[in-house]
C-alpha positions as CSV (number, residue, x, y, z in Angstrom):
1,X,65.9,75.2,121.3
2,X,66.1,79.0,121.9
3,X,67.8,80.5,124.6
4,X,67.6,84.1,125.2
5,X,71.3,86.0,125.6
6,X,70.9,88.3,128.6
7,X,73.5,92.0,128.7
8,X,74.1,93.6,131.8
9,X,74.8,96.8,130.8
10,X,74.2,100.5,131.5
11,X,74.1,102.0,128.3
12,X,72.9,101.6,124.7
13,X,73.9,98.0,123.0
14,X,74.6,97.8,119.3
15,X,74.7,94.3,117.9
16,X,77.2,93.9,115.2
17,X,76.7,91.0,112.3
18,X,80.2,90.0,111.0
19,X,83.5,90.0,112.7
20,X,86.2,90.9,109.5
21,X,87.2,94.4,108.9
22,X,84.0,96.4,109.0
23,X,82.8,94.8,112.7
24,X,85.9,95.3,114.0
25,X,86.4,98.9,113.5
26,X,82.9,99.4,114.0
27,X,83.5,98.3,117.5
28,X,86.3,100.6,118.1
29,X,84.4,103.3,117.0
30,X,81.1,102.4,119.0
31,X,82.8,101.5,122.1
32,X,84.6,105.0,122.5
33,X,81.0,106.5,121.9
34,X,80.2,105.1,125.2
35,X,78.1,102.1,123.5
36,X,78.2,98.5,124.4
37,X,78.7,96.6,121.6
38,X,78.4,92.8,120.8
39,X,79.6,91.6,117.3
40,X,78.3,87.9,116.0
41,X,80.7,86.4,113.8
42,X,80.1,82.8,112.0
43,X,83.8,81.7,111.9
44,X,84.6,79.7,115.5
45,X,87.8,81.4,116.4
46,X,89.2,84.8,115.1
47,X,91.6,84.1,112.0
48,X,95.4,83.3,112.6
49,X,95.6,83.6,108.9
50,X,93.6,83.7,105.8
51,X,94.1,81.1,103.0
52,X,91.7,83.4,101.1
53,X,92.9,86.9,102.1
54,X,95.0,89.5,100.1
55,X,96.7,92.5,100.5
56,X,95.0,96.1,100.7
57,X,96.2,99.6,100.8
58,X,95.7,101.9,103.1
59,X,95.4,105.7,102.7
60,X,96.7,108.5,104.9
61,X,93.5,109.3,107.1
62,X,92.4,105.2,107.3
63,X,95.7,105.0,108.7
64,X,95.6,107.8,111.1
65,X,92.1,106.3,112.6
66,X,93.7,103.2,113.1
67,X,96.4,104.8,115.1
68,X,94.3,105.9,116.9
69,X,92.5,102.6,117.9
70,X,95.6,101.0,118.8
71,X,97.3,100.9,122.2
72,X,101.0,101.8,120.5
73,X,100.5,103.7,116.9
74,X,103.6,102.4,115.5
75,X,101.9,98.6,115.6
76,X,100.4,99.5,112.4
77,X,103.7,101.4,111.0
78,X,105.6,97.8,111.8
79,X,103.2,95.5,110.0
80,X,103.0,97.7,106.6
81,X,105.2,98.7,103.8
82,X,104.7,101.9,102.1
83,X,103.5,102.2,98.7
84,X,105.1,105.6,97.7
85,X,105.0,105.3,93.8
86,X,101.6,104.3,91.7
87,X,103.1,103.3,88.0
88,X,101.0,102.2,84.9
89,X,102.8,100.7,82.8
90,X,101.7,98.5,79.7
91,X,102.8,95.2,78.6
92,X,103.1,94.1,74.7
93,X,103.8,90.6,75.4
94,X,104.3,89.4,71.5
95,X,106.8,92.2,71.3
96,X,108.2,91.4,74.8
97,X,108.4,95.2,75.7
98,X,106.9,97.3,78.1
99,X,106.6,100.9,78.6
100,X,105.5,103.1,81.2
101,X,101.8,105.4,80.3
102,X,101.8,107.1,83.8
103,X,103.7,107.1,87.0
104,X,102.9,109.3,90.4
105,X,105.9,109.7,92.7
106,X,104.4,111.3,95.6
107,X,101.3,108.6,96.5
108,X,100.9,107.8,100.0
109,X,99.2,104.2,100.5
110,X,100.2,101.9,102.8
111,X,100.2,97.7,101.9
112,X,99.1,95.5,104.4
113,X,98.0,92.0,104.6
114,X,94.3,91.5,105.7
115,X,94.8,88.6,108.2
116,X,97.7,91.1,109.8
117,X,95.3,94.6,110.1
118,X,92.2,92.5,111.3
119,X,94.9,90.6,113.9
120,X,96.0,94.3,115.4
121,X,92.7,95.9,115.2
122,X,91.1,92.7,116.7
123,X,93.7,92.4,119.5
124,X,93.0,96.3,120.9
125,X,89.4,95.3,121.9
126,X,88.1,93.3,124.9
127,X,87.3,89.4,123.5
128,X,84.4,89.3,125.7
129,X,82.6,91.1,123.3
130,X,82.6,88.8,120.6
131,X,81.0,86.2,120.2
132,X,82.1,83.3,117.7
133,X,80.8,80.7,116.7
134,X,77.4,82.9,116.0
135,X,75.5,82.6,112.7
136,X,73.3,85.1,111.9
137,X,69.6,83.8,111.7
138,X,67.1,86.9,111.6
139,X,65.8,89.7,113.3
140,X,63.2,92.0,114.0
141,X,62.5,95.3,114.9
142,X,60.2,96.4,117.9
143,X,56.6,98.2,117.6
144,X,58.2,101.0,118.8
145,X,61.7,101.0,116.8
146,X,63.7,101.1,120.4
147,X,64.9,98.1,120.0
148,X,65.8,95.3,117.8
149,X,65.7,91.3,118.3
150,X,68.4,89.4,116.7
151,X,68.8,85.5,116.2
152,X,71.0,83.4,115.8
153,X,72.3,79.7,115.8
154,X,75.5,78.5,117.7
155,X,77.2,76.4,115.6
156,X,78.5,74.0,118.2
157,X,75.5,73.4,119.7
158,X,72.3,73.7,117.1
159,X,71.0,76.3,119.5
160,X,69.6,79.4,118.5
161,X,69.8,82.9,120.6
162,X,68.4,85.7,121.3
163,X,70.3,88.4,121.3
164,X,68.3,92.4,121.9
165,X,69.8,95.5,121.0
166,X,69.1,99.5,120.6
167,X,70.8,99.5,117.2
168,X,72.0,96.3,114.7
169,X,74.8,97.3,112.5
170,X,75.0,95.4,109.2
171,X,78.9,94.7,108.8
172,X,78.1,91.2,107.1
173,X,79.7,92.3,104.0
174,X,78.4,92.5,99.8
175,X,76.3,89.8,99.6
176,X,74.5,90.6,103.0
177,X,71.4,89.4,104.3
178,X,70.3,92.0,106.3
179,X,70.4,94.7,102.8
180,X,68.0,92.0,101.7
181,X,65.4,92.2,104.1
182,X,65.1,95.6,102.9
183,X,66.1,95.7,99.6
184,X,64.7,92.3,98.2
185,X,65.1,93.5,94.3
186,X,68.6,95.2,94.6
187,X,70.9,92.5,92.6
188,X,74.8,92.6,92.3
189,X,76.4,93.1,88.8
190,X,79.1,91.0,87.4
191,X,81.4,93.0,86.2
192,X,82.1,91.3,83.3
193,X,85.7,89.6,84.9
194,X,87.1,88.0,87.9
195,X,90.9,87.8,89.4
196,X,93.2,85.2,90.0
197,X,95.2,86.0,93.6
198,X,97.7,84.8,95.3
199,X,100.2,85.8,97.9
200,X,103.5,84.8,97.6
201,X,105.2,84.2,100.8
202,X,109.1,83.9,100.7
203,X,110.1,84.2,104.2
204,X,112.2,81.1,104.0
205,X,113.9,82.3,101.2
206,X,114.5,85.9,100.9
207,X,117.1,85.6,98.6
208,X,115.2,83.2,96.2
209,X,116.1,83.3,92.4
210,X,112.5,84.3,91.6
211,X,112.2,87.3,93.8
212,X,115.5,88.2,92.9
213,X,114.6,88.4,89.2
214,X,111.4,89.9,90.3
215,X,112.6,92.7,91.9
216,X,115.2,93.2,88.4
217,X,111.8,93.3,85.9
218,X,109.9,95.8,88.9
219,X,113.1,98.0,90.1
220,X,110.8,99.8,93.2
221,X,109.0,97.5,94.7
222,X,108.3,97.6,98.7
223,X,107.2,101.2,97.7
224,X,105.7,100.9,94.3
225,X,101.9,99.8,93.3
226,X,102.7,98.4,90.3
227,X,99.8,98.4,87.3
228,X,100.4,95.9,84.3
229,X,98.1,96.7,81.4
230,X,97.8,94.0,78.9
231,X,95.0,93.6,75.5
232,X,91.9,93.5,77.5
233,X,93.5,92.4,80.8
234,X,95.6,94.1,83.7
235,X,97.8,92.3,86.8
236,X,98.8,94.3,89.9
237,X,101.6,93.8,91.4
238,X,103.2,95.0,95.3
239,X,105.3,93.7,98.2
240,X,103.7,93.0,102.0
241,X,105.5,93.5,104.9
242,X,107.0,89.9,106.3
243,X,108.5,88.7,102.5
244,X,105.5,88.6,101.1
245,X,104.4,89.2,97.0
246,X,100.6,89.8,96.2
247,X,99.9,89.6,92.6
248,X,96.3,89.5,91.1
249,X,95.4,89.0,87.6
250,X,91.8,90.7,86.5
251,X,90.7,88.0,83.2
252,X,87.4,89.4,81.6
253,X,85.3,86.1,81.2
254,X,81.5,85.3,81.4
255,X,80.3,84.8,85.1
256,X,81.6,81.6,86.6
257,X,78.8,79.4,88.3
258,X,79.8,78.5,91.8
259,X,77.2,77.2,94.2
260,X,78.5,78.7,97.4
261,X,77.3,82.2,98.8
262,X,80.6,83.4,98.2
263,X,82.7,86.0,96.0
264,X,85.4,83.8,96.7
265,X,85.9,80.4,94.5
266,X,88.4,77.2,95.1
267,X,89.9,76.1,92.2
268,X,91.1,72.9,90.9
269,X,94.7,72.1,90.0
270,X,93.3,71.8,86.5
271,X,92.1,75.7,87.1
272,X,95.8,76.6,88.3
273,X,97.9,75.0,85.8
274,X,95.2,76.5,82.9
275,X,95.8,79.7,84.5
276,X,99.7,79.4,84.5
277,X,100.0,78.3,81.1
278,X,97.9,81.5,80.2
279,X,100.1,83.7,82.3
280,X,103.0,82.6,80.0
281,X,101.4,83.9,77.3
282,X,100.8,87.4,79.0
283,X,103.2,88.6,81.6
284,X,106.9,88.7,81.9
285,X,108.8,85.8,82.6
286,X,109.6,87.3,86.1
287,X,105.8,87.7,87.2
288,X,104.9,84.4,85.5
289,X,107.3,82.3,87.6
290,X,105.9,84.1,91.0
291,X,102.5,83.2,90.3
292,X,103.9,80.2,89.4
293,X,105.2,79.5,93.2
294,X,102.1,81.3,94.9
295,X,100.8,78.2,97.0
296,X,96.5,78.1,96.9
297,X,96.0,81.0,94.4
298,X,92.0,81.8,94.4
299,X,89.5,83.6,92.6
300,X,87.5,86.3,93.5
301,X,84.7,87.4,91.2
302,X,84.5,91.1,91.1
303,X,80.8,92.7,91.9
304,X,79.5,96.0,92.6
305,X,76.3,97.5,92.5
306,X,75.0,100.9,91.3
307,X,74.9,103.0,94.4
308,X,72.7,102.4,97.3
309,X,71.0,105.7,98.2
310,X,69.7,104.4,101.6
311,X,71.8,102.8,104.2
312,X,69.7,102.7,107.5
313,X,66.1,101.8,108.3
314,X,64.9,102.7,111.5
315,X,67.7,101.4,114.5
316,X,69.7,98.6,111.7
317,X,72.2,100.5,109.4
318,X,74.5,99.2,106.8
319,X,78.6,99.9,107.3
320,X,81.2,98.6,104.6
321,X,80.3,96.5,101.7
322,X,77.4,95.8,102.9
323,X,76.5,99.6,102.4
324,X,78.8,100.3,98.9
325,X,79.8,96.7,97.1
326,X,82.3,97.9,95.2
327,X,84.9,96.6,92.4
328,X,88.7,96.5,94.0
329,X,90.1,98.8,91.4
330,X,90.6,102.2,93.3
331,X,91.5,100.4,96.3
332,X,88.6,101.7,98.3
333,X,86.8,98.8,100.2
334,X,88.4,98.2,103.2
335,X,89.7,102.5,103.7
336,X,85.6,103.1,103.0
337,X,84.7,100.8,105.4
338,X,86.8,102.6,108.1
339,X,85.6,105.4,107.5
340,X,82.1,104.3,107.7
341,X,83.4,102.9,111.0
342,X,84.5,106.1,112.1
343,X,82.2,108.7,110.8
344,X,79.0,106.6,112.7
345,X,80.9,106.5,115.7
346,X,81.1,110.3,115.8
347,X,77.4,110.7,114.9
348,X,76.6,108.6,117.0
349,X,78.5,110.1,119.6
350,X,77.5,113.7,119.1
351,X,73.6,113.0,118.6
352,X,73.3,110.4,121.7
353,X,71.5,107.3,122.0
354,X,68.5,109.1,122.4
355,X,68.4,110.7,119.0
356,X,69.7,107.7,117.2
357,X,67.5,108.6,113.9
358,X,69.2,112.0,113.7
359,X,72.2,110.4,114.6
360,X,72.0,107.7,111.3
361,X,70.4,110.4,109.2
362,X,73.6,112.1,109.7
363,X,75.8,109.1,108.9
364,X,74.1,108.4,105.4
365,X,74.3,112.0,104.7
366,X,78.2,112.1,104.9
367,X,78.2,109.0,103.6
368,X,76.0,108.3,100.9
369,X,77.1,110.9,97.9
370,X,80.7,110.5,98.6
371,X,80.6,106.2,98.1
372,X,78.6,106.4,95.1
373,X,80.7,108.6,93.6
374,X,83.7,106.4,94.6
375,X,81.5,103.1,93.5
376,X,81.1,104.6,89.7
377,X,84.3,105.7,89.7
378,X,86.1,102.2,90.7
379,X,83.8,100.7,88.6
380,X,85.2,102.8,85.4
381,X,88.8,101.9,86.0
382,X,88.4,98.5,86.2
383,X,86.5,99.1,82.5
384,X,89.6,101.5,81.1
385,X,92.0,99.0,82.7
386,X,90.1,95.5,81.4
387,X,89.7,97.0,77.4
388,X,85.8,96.9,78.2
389,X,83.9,99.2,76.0
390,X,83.0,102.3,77.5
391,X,80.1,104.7,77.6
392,X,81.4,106.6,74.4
393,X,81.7,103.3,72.7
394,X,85.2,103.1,72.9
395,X,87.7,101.1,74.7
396,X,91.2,102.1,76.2
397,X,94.0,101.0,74.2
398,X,97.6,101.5,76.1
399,X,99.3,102.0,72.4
400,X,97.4,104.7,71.9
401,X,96.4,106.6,74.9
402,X,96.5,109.8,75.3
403,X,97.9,111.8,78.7
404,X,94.5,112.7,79.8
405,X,93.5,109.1,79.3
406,X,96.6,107.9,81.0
407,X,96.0,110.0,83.7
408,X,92.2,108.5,84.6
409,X,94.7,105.3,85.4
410,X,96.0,106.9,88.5
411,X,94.6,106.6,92.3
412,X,94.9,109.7,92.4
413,X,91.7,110.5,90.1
414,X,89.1,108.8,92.7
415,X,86.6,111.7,93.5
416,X,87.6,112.9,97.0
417,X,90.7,111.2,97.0
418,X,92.8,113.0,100.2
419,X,89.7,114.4,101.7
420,X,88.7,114.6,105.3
421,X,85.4,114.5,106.0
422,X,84.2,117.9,108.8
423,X,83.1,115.3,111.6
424,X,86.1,114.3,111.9
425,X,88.4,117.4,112.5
């Protein structure tokens, strides 16, 4: 049975698909360009928590557009630690030694746990505007491209809606649907490894033997992002606000079959205690017995997909990962996807509703040769940091690394790292 959603409304509607990161800050951005917006989200509440989320960085300007999102700027301040200090350091674990290949003093990030920033920027918008419970079905565009028709099921009931919009925003993520519909051939590409995660949450026990040691082995952390490079494999290491560790460990493998449309993959407690004993053979003591107490560790497989030189058809545009997949490496996903956010809000605000094609245009021009620079680039550290051969044939080796090759390690080598984009002052 199909039911047809009606919207009151004065101005242009946008229909957002997805409700994580990428909806929600499309919304912000939307709704102060005097657009109504509706975002369909599959999930039948908004998260409290996520069993499967991780920690993130965020950059200076990613921060600053936050702030400005949120009713009191210093929420965001409150809910992060900073990440001051970027070290590489490599890891002979036969020898039982490690020693430091670069180390950048004056980085800027700051950590934050997903379930917290999608809590504060979910919190600063109306609730009547999204609608859970919402799985996206289909849509279609009119004969004349002013308007497109969107449907979807409502879980609770088996009944699908109709939902019709000026402009559908594609915020459902890197295996998205909508990309399909246009880009039927476009595949994902394994990157030859996935990662063990894990947050470690030691709120009960701040003063826990393991975190003690922990914090001996990695001196500066609550400000450092901590790098460990070992033969053909790298772990990453920083502290949350709210006494929380994240850890995750990159192991290059063959792609694992899993039957779910899903990057993300549960794991037995065969899986774990495979993983632990491999850990022992890998990490210090110290960062083995933390991943040893991480409750529900998880494995993401890491994708990208050579850049994406079109992000809009029509009125539907892609924001996110939807519009740039991308490996986690430079710790550019969820900062690109704000600035997606951002960057079509202001087009979209200085073209109008009525030039919504100029408008888009505009937004894949910014857009488009900054990601796919950033894509290639994320893509190439996770190669120098997994030992994976490279294009000249060679792989990195920490023994014997040279400072130019130590410095392609750093954050701080992502093309247009630190800039800020015209459109947005």
């Amino acid at each position: 049975m199909k039911e047809k959603y009606g919207w009151r409304k004065k101005g242009k509607t946008a229909v957002v698909v997805g409700g994580s990161i990428a909806g929600v800050c499309c919304a912000h951005t939307l709704t102060a360009a005097g657009w109504e917006v509706v975002v369909l989200e599959k999930s039948t509440s908004p998260p409290t928590g996520s069993p499967t989320g991780a920690g993130l960085g965020l950059d200076p300007l990613a921060r600053r557009l936050i702030q400005s999102w949120l009713p009191q700027s210093h929420l965001l301040q409150n809910s992060t630690l900073p990440l001051t200090i970027d070290q590489n350091q490599a890891t002979d674990a036969e020898k039982n030694i490690r020693w430091t290949l670069t180390r950048d003093e004056n980085f800027n990030l700051r950590a934050a746990h997903w379930a917290d920033l999608h809590g504060l920027l979910y919190n600063a918008l109306p609730s009547n505007i999204f609608l859970w419970g919402h799985l996206f079905l289909s849509f279609s565009i009119s004969d004349d491209k002013s308007k497109v028709k969107v449907n979807t099921k409502v879980i609770q009931t088996g009944k699908t809606k109709e939902i019709v919009g000026d402009l559908l925003i594609a915020a459902d993520g890197c295996l998205s649907s909508i990309r399909k519909s246009f880009l039927p051939e476009l595949k994902l590409r394994y990157s030859g490894y996935f990662a063990w995660r894990g947050v470690l949450d030691f709120s009960n026990n701040e003063q826990s033997e393991a975190v003690t040691n922990l914090r001996g082995a990695y001196p500066d952390l609550g400000k450092c992002l901590y790098f460990d490079l070992g033969h053909r494999t790298h772990c990453v290491l920083y502290e949350l606000s709210n006494a929380k560790i994240n850890w995750i460990w990159y192991v290059n493998q063959p792609e694992p079959e899993h039957k779910t449309n899903s990057v993300t993959m549960k794991v037995s407690s065969d899986m774990i205690k495979k993983m632990h004993q491999e850990a022992e053979k890998l990490w210090v003591p110290e960062l083995v017995k933390i991943i040893k107490e991480t409750k529900e560790p998880f494995i993401n497989i890491i994708y990208d997909c050579d850049p994406i030189q079109q992000i809009f058809w029509d009125n539907v545009v892609l924001v996110g990962d939807a519009a740039h997949p991308t490996t986690p490496h430079g710790l550019r996903s969820t900062n690109m996807t704000i600035l997606d956010a951002a960057i079509l809000g202001k087009c979209l605000e200085k073209w109008g509703a009525e030039n919504l094609s100029s408008a888009l245009e505009e937004y894949q021009s910014i857009r488009v040769p900054i990601t796919s620079k950033q894509v290639l680039h994320s893509r190439l550290l996770g190669q120098i940091k997994q030992g994976l051969v490279l294009a000249d044939g060679q792989s990195f080796d920490p023994k014997r690394a040279s400072p130019d090759e130590c410095w392609q390690l750093q954050q701080k080598s992502m093309p247009f790292f630190g800039d800020i984009p015209p459109i947005l002052g």
